[in-house]
VOZA-937632 format. One line per field, with one value per residue: residue number from 1; x, y, z negated of N, C-alpha, C, O, CB in turn. Coordinates in steps of 0.05 Angstrom, whole numbers, plus 5000, padded with zeros to 4 digits. Glycine has a CB too. Layout:
nr	NUM/...
npx	X/...
npy	Y/...
npz	Z/...
capx	X/...
capy	Y/...
capz	Z/...
cpx	X/...
cpy	Y/...
cpz	Z/...
opx	X/...
opy	Y/...
opz	Z/...
cbpx	X/...
cbpy	Y/...
cbpz	Z/...
This chain:
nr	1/2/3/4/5/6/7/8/9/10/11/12/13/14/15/16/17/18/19/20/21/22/23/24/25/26/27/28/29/30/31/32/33/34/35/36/37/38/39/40/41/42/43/44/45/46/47/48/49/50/51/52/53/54/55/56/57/58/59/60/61/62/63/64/65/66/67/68/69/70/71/72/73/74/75/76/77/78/79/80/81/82/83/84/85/86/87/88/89/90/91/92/93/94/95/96/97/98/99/100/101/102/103/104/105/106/107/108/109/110/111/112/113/114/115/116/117/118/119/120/121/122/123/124/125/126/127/128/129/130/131/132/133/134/135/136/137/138/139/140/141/142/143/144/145/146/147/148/149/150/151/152/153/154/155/156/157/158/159/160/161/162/163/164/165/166/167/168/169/170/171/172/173/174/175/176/177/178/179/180/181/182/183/184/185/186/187/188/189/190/191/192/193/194/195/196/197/198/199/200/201/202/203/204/205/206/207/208/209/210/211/212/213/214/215/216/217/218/219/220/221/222/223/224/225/226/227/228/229/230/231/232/233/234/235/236/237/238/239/240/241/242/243/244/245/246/247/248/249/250/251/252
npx	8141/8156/8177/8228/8253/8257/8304/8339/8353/8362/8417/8440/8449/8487/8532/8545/8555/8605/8632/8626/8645/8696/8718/8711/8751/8791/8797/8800/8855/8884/8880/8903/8950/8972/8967/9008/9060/9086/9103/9139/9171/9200/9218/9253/9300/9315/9331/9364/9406/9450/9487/9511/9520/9571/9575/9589/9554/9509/9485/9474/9439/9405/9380/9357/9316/9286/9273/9251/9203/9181/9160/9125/9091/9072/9052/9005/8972/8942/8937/8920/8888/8849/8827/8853/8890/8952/8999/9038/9069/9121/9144/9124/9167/9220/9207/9220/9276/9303/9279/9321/9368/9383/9367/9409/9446/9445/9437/9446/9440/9415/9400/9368/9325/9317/9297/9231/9219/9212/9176/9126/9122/9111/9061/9035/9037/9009/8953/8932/8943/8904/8857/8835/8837/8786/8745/8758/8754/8775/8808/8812/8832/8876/8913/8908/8943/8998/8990/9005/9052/9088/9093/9117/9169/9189/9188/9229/9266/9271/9286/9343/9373/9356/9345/9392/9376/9377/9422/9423/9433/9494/9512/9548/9600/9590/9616/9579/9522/9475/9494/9481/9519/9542/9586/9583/9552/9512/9479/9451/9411/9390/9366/9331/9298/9270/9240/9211/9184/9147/9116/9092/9072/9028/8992/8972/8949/8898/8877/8846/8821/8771/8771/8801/8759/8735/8756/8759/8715/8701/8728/8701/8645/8639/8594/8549/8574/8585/8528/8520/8535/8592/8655/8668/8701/8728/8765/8789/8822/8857/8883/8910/8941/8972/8993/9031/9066/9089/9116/9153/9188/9210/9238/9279
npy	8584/8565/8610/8615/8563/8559/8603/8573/8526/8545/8569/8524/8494/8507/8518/8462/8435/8456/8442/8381/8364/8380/8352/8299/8310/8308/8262/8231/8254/8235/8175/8183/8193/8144/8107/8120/8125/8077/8062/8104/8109/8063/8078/8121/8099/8065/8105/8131/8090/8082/8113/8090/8041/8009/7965/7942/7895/7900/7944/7942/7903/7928/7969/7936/7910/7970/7972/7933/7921/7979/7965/7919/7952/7983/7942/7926/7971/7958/7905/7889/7943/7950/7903/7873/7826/7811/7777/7802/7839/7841/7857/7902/7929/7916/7948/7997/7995/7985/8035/8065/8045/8056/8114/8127/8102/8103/8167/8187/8215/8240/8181/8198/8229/8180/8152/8177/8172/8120/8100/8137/8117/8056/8067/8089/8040/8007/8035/8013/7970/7961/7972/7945/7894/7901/7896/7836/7799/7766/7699/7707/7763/7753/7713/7742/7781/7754/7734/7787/7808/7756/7768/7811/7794/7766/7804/7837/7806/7784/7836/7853/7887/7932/7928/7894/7845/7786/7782/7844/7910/7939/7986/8048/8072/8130/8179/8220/8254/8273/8232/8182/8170/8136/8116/8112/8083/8092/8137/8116/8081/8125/8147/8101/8094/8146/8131/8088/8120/8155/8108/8092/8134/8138/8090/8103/8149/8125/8098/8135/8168/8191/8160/8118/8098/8081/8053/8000/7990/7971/7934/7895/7889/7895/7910/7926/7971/7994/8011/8051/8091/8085/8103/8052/8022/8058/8076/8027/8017/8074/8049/8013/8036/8073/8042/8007/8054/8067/8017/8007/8058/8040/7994/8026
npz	0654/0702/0726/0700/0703/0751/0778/0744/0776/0828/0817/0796/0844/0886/0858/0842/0887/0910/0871/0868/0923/0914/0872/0901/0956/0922/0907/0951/0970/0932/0952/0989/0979/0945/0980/1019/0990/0974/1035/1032/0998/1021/1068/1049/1016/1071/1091/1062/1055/1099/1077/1034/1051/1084/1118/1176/1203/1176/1179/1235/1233/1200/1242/1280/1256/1237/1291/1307/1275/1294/1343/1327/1306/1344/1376/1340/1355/1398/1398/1346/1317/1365/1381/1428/1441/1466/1501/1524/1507/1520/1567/1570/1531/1565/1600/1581/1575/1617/1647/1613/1623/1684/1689/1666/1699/1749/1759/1733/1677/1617/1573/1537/1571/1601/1556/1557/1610/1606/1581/1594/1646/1621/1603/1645/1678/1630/1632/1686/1674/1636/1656/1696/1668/1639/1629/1612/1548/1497/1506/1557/1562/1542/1582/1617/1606/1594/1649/1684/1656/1673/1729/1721/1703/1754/1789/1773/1771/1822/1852/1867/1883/1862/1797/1792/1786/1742/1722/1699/1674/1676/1614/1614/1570/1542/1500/1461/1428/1463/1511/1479/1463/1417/1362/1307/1272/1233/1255/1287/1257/1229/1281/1300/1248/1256/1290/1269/1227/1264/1291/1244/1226/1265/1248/1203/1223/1254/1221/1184/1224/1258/1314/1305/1277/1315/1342/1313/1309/1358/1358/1334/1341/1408/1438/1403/1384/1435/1441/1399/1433/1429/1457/1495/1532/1552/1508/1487/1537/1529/1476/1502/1527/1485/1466/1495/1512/1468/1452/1499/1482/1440/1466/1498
capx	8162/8161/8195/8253/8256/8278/8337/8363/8347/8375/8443/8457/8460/8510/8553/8548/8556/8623/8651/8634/8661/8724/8728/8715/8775/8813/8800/8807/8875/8897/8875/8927/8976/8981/8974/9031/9072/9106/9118/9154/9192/9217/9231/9270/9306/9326/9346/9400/9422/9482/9503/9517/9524/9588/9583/9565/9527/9495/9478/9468/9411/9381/9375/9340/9296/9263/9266/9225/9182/9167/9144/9109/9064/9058/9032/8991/8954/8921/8919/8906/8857/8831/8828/8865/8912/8964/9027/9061/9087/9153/9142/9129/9191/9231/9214/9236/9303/9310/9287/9336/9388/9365/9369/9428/9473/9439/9428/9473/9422/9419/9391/9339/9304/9308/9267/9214/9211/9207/9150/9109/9126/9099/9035/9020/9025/8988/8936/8934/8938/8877/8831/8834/8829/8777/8719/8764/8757/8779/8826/8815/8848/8910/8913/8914/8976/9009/9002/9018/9090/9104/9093/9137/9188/9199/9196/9252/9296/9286/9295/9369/9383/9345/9348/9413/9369/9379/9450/9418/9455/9508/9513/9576/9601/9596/9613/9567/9490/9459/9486/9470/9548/9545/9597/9577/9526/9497/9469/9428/9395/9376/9344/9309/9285/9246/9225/9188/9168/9127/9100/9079/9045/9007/8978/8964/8921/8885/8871/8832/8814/8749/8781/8817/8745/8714/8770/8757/8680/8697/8743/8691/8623/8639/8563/8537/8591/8559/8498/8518/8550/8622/8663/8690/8724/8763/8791/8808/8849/8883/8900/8933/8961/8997/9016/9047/9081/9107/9129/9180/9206/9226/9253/9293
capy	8564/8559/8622/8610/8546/8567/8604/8554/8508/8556/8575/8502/8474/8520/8517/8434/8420/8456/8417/8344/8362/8387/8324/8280/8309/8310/8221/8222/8262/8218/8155/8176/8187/8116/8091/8139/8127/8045/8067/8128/8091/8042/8097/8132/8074/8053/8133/8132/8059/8087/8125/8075/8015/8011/7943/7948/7875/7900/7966/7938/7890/7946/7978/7919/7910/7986/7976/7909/7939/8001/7945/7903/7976/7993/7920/7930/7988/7942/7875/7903/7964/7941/7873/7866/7814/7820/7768/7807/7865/7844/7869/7944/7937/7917/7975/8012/7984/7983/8059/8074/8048/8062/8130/8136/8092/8107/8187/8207/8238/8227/8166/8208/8225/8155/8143/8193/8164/8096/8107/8144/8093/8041/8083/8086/8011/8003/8053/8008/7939/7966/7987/7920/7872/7921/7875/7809/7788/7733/7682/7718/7780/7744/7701/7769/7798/7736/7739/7811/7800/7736/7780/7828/7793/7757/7820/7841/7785/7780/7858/7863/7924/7959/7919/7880/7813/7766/7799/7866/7935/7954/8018/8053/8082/8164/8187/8236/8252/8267/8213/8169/8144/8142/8096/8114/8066/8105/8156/8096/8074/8143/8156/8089/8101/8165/8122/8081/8142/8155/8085/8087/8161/8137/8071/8122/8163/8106/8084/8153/8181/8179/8146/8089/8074/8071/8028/7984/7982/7961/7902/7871/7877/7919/7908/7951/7997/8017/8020/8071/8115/8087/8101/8021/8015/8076/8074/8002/8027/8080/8030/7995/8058/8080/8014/8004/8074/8061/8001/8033/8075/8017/7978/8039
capz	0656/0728/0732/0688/0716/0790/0783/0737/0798/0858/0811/0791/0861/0901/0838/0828/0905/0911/0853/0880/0948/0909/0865/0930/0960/0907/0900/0976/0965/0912/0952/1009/0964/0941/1011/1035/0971/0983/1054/1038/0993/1038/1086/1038/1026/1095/1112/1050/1052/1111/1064/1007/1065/1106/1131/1201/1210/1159/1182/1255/1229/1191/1263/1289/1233/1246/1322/1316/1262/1304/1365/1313/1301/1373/1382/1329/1363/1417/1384/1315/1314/1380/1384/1453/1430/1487/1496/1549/1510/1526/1598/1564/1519/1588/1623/1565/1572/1638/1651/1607/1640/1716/1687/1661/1718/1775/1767/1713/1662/1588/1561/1523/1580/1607/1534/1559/1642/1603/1556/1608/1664/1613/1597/1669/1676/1613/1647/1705/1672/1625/1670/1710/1654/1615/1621/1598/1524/1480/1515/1589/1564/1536/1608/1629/1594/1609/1683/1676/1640/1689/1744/1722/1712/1776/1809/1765/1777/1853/1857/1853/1897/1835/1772/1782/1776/1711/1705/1681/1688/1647/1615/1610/1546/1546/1475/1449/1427/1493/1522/1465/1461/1391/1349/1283/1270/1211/1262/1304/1231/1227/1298/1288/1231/1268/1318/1261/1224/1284/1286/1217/1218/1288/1235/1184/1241/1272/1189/1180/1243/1280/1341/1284/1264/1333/1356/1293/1307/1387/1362/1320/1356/1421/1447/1377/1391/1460/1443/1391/1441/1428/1493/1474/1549/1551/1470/1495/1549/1509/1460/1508/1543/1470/1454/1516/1511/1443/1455/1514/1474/1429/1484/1500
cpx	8172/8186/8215/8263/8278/8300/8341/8370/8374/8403/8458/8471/8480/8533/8574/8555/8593/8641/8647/8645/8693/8738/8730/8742/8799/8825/8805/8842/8897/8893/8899/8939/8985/8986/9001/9052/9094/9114/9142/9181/9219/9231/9255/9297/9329/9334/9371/9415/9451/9497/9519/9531/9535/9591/9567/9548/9509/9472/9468/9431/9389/9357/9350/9322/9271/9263/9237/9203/9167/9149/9135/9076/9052/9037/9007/8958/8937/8916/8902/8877/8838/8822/8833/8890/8922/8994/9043/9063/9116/9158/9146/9158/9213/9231/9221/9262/9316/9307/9298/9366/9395/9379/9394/9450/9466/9436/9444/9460/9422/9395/9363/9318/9290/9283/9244/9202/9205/9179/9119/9108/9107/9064/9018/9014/9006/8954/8914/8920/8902/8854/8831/8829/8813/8749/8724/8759/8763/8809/8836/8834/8880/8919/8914/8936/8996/9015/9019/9048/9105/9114/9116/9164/9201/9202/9223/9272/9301/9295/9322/9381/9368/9346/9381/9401/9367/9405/9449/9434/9466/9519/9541/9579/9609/9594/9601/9536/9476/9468/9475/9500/9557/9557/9594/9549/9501/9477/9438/9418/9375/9346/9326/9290/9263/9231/9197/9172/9148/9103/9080/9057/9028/8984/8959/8939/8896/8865/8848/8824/8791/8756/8792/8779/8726/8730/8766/8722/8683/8715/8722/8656/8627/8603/8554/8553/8581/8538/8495/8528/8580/8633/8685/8716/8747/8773/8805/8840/8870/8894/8915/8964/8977/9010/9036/9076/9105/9128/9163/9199/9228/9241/9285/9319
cpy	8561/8590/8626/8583/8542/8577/8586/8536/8521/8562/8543/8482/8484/8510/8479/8432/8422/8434/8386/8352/8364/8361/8304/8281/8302/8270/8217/8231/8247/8187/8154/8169/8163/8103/8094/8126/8101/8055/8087/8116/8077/8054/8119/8114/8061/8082/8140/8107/8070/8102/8115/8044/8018/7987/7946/7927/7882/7925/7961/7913/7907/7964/7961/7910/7932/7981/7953/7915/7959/7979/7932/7932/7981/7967/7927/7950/7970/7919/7875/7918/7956/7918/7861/7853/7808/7797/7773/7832/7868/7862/7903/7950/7938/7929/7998/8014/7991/8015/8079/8077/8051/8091/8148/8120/8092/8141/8207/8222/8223/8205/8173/8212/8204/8138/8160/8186/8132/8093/8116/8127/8070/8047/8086/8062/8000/8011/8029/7979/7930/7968/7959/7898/7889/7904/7854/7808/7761/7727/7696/7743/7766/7730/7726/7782/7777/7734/7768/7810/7778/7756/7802/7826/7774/7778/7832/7827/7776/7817/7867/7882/7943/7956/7897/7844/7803/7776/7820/7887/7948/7986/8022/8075/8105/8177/8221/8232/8250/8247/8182/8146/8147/8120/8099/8110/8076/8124/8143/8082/8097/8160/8135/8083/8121/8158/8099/8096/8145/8134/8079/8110/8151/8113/8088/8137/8143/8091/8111/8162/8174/8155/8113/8076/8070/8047/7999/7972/7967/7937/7882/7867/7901/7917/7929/7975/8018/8025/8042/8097/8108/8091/8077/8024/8041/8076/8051/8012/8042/8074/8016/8020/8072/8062/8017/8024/8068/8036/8004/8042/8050/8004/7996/8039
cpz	0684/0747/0726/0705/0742/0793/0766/0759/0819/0841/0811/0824/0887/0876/0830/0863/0917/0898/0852/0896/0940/0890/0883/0946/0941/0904/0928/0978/0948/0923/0983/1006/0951/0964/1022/1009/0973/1005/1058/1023/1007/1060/1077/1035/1045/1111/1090/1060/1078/1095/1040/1025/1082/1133/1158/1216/1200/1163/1219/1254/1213/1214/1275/1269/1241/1279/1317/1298/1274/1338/1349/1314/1321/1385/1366/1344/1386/1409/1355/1317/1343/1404/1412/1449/1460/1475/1519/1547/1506/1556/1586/1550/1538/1601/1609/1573/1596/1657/1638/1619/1666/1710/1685/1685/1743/1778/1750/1692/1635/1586/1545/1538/1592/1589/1549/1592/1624/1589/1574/1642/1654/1604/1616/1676/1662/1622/1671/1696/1648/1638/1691/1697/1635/1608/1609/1570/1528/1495/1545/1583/1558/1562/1620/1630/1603/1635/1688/1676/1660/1711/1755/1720/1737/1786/1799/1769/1805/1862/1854/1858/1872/1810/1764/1783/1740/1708/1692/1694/1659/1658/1605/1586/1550/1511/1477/1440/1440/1507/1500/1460/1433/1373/1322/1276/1244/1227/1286/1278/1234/1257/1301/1273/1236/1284/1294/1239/1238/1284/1268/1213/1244/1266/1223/1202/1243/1242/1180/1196/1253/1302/1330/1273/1287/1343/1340/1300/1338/1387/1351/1318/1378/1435/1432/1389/1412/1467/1422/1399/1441/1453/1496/1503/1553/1526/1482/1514/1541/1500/1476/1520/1522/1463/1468/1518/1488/1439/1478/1503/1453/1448/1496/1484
opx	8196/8201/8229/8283/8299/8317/8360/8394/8396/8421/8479/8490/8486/8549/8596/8571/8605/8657/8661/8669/8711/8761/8750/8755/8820/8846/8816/8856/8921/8901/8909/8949/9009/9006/9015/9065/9118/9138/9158/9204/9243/9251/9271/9314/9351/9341/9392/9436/9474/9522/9537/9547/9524/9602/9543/9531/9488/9449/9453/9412/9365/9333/9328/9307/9248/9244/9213/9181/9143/9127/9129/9052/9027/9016/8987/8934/8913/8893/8882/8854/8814/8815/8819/8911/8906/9005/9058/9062/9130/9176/9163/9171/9228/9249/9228/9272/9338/9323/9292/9381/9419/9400/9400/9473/9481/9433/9451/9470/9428/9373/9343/9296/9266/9265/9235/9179/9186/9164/9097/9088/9091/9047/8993/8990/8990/8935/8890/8899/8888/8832/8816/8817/8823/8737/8706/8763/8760/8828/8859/8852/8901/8941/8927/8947/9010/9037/9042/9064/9129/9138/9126/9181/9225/9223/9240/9295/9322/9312/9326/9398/9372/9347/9389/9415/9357/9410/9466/9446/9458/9525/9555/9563/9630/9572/9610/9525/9460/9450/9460/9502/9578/9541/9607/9530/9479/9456/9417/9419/9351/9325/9303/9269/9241/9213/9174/9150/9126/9079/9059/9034/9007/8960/8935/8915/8875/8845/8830/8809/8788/8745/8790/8775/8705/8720/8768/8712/8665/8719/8722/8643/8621/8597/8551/8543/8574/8529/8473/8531/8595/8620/8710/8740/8772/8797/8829/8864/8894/8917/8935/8989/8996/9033/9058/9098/9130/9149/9186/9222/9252/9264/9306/9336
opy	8554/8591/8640/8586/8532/8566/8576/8531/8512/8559/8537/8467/8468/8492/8472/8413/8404/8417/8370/8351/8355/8352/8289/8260/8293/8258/8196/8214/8249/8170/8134/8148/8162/8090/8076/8109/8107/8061/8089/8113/8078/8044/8131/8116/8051/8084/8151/8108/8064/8104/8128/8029/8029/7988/7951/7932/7875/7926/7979/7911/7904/7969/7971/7896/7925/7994/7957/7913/7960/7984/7917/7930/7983/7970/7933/7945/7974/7909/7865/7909/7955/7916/7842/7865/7801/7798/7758/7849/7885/7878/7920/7970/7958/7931/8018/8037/8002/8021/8102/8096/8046/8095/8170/8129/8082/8146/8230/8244/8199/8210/8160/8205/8203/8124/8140/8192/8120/8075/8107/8129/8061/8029/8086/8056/7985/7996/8028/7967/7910/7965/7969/7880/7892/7901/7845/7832/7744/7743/7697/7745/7771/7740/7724/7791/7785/7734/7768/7811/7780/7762/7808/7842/7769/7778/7836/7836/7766/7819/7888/7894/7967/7976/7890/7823/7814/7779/7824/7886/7959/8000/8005/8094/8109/8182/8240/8210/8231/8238/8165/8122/8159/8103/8081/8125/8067/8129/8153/8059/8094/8172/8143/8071/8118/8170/8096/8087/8139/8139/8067/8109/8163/8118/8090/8136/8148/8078/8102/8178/8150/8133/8092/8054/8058/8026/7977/7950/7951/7922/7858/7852/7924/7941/7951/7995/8041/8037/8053/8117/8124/8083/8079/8028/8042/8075/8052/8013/8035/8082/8006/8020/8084/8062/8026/8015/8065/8036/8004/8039/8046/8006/7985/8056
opz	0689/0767/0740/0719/0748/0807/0777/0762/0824/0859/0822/0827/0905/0881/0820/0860/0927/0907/0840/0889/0953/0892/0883/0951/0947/0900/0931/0989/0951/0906/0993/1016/0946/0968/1031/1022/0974/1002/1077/1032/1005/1071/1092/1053/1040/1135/1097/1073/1071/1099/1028/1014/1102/1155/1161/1234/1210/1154/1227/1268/1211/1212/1279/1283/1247/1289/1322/1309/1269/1348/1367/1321/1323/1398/1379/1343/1385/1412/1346/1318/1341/1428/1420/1452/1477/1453/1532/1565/1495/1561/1592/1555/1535/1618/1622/1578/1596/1675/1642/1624/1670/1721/1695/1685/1760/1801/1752/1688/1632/1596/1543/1531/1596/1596/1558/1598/1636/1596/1569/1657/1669/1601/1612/1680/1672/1619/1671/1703/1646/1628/1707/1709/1613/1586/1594/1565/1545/1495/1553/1599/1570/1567/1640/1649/1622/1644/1695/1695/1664/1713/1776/1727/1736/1798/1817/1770/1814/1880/1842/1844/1868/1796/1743/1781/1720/1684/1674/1715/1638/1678/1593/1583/1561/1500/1490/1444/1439/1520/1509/1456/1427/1367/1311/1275/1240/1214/1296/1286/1238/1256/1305/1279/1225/1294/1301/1232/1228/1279/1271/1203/1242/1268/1229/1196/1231/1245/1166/1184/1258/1302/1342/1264/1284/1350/1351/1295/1342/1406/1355/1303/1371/1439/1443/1400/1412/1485/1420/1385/1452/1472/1500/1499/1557/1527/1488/1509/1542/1503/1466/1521/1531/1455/1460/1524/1490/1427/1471/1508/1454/1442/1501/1488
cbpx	8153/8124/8192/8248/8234/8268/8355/8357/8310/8357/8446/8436/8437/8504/8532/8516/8530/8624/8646/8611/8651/8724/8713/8694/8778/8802/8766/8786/8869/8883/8841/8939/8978/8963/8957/9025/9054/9091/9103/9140/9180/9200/9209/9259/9286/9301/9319/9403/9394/9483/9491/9482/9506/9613/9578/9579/9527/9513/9504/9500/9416/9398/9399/9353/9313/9268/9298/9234/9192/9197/9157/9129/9071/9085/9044/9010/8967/8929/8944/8928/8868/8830/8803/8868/8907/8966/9028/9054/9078/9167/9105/9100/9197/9229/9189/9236/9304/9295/9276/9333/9396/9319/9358/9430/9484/9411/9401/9492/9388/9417/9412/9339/9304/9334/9269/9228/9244/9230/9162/9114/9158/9116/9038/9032/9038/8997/8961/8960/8975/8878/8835/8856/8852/8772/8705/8792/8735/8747/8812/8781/8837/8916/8889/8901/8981/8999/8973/9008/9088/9084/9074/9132/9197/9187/9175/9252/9293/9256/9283/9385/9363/9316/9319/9421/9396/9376/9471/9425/9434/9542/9490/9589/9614/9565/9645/9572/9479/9459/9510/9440/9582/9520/9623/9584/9537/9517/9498/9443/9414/9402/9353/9309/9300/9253/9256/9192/9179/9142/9114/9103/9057/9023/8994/8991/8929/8913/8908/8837/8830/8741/8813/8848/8729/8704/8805/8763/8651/8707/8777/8704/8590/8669/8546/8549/8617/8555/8477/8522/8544/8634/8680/8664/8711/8764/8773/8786/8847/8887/8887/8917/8945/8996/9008/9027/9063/9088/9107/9172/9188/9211/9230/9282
cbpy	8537/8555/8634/8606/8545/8590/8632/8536/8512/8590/8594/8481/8460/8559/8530/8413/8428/8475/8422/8319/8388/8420/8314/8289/8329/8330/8196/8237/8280/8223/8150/8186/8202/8101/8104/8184/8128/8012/8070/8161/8077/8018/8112/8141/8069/8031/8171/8131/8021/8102/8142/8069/8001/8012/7916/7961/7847/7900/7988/7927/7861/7971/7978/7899/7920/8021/7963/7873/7952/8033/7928/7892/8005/8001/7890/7939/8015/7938/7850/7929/8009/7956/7862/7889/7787/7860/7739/7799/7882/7808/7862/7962/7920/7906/7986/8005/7953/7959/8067/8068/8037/8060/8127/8135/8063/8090/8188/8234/8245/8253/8159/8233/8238/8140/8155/8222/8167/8085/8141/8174/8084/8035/8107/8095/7998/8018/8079/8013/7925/7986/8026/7916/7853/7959/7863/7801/7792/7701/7651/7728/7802/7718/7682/7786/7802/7722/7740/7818/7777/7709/7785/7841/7792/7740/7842/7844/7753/7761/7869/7849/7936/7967/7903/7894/7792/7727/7808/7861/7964/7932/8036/8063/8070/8183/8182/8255/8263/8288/8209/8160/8151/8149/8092/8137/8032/8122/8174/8069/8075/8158/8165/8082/8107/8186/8097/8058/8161/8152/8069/8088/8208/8121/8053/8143/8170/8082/8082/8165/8182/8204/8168/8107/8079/8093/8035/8002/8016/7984/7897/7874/7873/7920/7878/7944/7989/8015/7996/8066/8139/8064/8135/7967/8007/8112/8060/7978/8037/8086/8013/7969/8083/8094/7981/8007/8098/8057/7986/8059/8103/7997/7971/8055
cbpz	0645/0742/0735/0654/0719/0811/0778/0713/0811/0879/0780/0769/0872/0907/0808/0807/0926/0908/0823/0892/0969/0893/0847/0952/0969/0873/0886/0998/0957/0881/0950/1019/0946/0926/1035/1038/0948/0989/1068/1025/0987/1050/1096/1017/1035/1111/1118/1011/1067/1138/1058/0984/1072/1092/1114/1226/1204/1137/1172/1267/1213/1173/1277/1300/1202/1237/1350/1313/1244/1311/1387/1276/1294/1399/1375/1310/1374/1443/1378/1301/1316/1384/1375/1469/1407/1491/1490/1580/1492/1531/1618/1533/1497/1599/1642/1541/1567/1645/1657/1590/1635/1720/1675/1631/1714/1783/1767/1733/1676/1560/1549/1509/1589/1606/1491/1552/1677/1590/1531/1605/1663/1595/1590/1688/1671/1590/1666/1717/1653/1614/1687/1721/1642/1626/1641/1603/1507/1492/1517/1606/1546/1507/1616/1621/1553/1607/1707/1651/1599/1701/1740/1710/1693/1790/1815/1747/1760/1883/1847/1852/1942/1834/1769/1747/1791/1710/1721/1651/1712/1633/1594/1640/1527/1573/1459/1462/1421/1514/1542/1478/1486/1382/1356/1277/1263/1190/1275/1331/1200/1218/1323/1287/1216/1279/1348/1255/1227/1307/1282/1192/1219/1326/1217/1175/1277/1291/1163/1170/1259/1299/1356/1242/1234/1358/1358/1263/1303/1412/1343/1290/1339/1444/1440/1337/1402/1479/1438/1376/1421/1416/1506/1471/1578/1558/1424/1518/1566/1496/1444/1539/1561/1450/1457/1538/1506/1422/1462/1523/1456/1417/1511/1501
């Protein structure tokens, strides 16, 4: 018996281990796809609606809808997944804004790359403003962001040889794509809309990814976390350094 026995043994468990792993994916596969499924929706959605919707308040608040949606996500990434609740990511959306238009009225260059000096401008600050408040929690980090954001904008509003002050700097209308002189408001739905595409597949990462469940384990005992090896103070800073980024680009 013992030798009939064995191969039944050694055939059944190569044969049985494939086919859980392949049903496992298949419920992990099917457990995206519901996840993914409302959002795509709503993204579908909000990438026809110019096509059916002429009215342009209408089509101008759809705009601002995904912009502040796609900065609701990027907040998300540092106050959300890693519990660095931050009230001075107006400061990152401001230097969005502002090295956009720097960019484009001080040097003459498209607006797109002004998104791309703004984003990585804010990433460096983030960089900066992370690694200085990396020990704060709780109340001390938000007293943190706060001073932060004050900070920044006094220097902006007494800087007027570079920012204009509290009057701002206006941009001057250059019709086309590269410069971003675009009067067909259907076509600023559509590149915001990619901007919270983005937003939404970085959630999606951060929701399955190693890195999404260390950042998750360093918001909600970071002590455990480092004693299991987590690397809690640099994810922190990242998180602040894509928020920050993402946020930019929004502001842009």
């Amino acid at each position: 018996m013992e030798g009939s026995a064995l191969p039944a043994v050694v055939h059944r468990h190569p044969g049985g281990a494939p086919g859980r792993a392949l049903r496992t994916a298949r419920r992990r596969g099917a457990r995206h796809v519901k996840a993914f499924a409302p959002a795509a929706v709503v993204f579908a959605c909000a990438g026809l609606a110019p096509l059916v919707v002429h009215d342009a308040f209408l089509l101008d608040s759809l705009v601002l809808i995904l912009i502040w949606g796609s900065a609701a996500a990027a907040w998300n990434v540092a106050g959300g997944y890693a519990g660095q609740i931050s009230l001075g990511h107006s400061a990152f959306f401001g230097i969005g804004a502002y090295a956009a238009a720097l960019v484009v009225t001080r040097w003459e260059l498209s607006p797109w790359l002004g998104l791309a000096v703004g984003a990585l401008v804010a990433m460096a600050i983030g960089l900066v403003v992370g690694y200085l408040s990396n020990r704060l929690r709780g109340p001390y980090f938000v007293l943190a962001t706060i001073a932060f954001s004050q900070v920044l904008l006094i220097v902006g509003s007494r800087w007027r040889g570079f920012t204009s002050g509290s009057e701002g700097i206006p941009v001057p209308f250059r019709p086309g794509f590269w410069t971003l002189g675009l009067a067909d408001k259907r076509v600023w739905v559509w590149i915001t809309l990619a901007l919270a595409v983005l937003a939404y597949l970085l959630q999606l990462y951060l929701d399955r990814s190693r890195r999404g469940y260390q950042l998750v384990a360093v918001r909600e005992d970071e002590d455990a976390a480092l004693s299991l090896g987590v690397p809690a103070r640099w994810l922190k800073v990242a998180a602040i350094c894509a928020s920050a980024a993402l946020t930019a680009a929004c502001g842009a």
